[in-house]
C-alpha positions as MATLAB code, in Angstrom:
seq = 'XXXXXXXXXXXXXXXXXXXXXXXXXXXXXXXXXXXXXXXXXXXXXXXXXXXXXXXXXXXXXXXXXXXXXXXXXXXXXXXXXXXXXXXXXXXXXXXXXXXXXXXXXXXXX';
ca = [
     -17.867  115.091   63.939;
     -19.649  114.971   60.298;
     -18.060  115.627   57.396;
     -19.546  118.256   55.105;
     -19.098  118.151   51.156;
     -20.000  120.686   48.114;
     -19.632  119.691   44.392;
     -20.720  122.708   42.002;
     -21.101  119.556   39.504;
     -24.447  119.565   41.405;
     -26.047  122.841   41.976;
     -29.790  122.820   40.505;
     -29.362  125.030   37.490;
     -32.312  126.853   34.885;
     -31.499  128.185   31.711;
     -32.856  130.326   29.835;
     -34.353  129.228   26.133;
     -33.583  131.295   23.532;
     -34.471  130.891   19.598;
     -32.402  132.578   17.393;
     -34.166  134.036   13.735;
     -32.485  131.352   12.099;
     -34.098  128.346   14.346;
     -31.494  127.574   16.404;
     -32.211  127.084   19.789;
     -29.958  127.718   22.604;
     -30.200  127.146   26.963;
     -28.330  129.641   27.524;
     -26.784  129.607   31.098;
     -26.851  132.481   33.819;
     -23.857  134.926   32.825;
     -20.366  135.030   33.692;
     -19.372  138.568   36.347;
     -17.892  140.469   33.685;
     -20.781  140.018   31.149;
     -23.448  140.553   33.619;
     -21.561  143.775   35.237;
     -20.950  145.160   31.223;
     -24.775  144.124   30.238;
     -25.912  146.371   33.417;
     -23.460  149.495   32.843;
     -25.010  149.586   29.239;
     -28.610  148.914   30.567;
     -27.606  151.767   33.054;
     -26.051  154.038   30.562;
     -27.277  157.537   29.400;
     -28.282  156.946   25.796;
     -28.623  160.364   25.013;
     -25.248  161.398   25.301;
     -23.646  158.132   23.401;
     -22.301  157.448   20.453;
     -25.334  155.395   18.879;
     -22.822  153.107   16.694;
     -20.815  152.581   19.725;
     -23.234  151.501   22.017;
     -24.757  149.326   19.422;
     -21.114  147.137   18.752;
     -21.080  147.280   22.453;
     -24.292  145.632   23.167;
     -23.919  143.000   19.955;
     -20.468  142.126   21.413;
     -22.332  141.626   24.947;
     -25.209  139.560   23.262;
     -22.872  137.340   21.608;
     -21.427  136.824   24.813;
     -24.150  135.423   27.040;
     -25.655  134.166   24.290;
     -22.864  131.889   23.574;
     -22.672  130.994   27.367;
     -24.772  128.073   26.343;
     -25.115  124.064   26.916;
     -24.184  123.095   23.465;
     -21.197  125.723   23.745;
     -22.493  126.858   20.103;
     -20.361  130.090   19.244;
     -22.533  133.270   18.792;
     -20.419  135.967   17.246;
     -20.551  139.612   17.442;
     -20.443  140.012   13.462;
     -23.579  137.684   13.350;
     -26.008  139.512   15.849;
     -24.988  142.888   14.602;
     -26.030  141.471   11.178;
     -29.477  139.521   11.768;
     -30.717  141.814   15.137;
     -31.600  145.219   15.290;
     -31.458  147.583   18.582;
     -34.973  146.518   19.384;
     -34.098  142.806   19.702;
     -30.938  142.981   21.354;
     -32.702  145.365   23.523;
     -35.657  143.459   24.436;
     -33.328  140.407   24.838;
     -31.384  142.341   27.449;
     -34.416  143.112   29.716;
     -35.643  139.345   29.367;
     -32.116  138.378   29.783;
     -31.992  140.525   33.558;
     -35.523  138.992   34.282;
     -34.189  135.692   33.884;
     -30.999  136.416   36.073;
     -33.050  137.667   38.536;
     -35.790  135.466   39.418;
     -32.940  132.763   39.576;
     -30.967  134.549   41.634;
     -34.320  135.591   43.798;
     -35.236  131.771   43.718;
     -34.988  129.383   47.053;
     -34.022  126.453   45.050;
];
């Protein structure tokens, strides 16, 4: 009978490289359940009934999160992307962000 092993230590693992306006560079890695299921319900939400200042703390406090889901475990705070980013960025970062997820979760490797 063989024996059979698993270490998560090894799973093949991409990240995705993000440069922050100041320089800083992050690999950020894939996010953790609850960040990716509150990054889709916002992606998903109706904007047009929403309170704009609301949805905008939301989705800094959300960006902050993934983006400080990173290798170097550099701390990305809410305060700091609502500051520096506007709903463009974080915006734009989201959609790369899902591409990202997806191809690696699409990938055979």
């Amino acid at each position: 009978m063989a024996n059979y092993s698993f270490s998560f230590n090894k799973v093949n693992k991409r990240f995705f490289n993000v440069e922050l306006k100041d320089g800083k560079k992050l690999q950020v890695k894939m996010p953790t359940k609850k960040v990716f299921e509150a990054l889709k319900e916002l992606q998903d939400m109706d904007t047009a009934n929403v309170d704009a200042a609301l949805f905008y703390d939301d989705l800094s406090t959300l960006c902050a999160a993934a983006l400080s889901n990173n290798m170097t475990k550099e701390k990305i705070t809410a305060e700091y992307i609502a500051e520096e980013y506007d709903l463009k960025e974080l915006t734009d970062f989201v959609k790369e962000f899902f591409v990202y997820v997806g191809e690696e979760v699409d990938s055979p490797n």
